[in-house]
N, C-alpha and C positions, 0 to 999 in steps of 0.2 A: 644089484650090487650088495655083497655083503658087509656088514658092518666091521669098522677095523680091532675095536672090542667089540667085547660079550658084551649082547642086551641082558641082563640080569631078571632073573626071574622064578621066583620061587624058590628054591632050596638053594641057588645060585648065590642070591643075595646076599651078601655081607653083610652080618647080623647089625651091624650100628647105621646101616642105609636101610633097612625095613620098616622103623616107624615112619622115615620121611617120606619113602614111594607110597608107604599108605595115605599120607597126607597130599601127596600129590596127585593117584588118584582118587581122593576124596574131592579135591578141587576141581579135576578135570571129569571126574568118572570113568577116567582109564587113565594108563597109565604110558605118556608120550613117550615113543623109543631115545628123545633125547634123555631123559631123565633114566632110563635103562640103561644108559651107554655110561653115564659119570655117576652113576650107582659104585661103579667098580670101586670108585673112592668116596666112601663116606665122609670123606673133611670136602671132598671139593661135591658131593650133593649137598650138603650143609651149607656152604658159601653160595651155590646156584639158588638153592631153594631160599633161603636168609634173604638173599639181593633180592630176588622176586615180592618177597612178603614186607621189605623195606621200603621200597619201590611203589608199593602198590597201597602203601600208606600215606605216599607224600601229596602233596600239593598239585602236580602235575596230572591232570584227568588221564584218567587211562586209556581215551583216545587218540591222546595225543602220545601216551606213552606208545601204540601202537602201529602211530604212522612214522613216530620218528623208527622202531623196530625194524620195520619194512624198507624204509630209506635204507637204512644201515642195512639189511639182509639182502635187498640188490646191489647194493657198489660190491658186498663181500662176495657175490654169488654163492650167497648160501640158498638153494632152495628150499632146504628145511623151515629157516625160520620162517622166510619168505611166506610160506604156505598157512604154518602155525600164526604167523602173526597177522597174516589179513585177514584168518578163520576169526581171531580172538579183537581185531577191529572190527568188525563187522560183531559180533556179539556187542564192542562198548557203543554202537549208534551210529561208528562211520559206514556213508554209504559205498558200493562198491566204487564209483566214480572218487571219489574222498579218497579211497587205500590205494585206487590206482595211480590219481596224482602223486599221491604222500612217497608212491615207490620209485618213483623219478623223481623224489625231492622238494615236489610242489603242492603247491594251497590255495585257493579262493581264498582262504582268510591269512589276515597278513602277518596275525601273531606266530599259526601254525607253519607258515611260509618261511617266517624268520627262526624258526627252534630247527625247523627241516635241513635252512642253509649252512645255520649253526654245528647241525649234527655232522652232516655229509664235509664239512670244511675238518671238523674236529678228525673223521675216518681218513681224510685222504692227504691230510697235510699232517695224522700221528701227532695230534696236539696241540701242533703249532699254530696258535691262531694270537689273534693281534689285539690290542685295547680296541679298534673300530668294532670287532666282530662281538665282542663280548658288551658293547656301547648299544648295537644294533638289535641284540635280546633286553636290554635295559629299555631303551625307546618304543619298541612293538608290548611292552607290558610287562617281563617277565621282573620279577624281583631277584634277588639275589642268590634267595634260597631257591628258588626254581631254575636260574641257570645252572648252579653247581645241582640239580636235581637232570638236568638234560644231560649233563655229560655224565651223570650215572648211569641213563637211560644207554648212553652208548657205550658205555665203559659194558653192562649187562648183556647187549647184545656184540658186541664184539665176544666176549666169552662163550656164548652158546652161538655166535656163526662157526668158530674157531674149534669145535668142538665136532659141532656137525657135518660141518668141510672135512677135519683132518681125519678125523673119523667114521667117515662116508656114511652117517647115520639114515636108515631109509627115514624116508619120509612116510609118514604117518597118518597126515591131513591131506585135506581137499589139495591137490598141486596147481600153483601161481605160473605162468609164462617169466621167468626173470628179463629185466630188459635190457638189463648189462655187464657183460662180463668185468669180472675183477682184474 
């Protein structure tokens, strides 16, 4: 399938999106067709790459950023992220059994078990979540700044499933089995 934008690429590029795809493939060592596709807008690679680099400063390990990733890229049936984001869990230490749970929403461990319920509650009830459920990340350990840090986590990947979906972006990376249609 072809892409529903242009991947941007060399003389392509909109001059105010070239210093960030170089920073992104500096990060990755190439340059993932999702970041090709929202190139076309230099304010909205700005806002993708910013949340990424925000993100990746907080408190939330970035293992954990990348099992809740996966939770959310299966409900969405984005296979893109899906793929990208169990390549870059398995880079933070999770093992494949860990990204497999994490992509059906579960955990051996009860903190990750509870940010995962958290996350997949926040994708399919659109926000709507209750004092228990936000009581429930408070109890398993999370502080305050790390729940409102989870639902950035999905607030980020809702934006690059929504991207990749609407825009039939290929896939790039190693390809994941999704488990569940959206």
């Amino acid at each position: 399938m072809t892409s529903r934008v242009p991947l941007v690429s060399g003389n392509d590029t909109p001059a105010a999106s070239r210093a960030l795809l170089d920073a992104v493939n500096g990060a990755f060592g190439a340059t993932p067709n999702m970041f090709r596709a929202v190139a076309n807008s230099p304010a909205a690679l700005q806002a993708m790459w910013g949340f990424f680099g925000a993100l990746g400063g907080g408190t939330i390990p970035p293992k954990l950023g990348e099992q809740i990733a996966v939770a959310v890229a299966d409900r969405n049936a984005c296979e893109y992220c899906l793929a990208a984001h169990t390549a870059l869990g398995r880079k933070a230490g999770a093992t494949p059994a860990e990204m497999s749970a994490a992509q059906g929403g579960e955990s051996a461990d009860p903190a990750t078990a509870a940010a995962l319920r958290f996350a997949l509650k926040l994708v399919e009830q659109r926000g709507q979540v209750a004092d228990s459920d936000v009581a429930a990340l408070r109890a398993a350990g999370f502080s305050d700044g790390q729940v409102v840090e989870i639902l950035a986590h999905v607030a980020l990947n809702l934006f690059t499933n929504y991207v990749n979906v609407a825009f039939a972006v290929p896939v790039d990376f190693p390809g994941v089995k999704l488990r569940s249609a959206a």
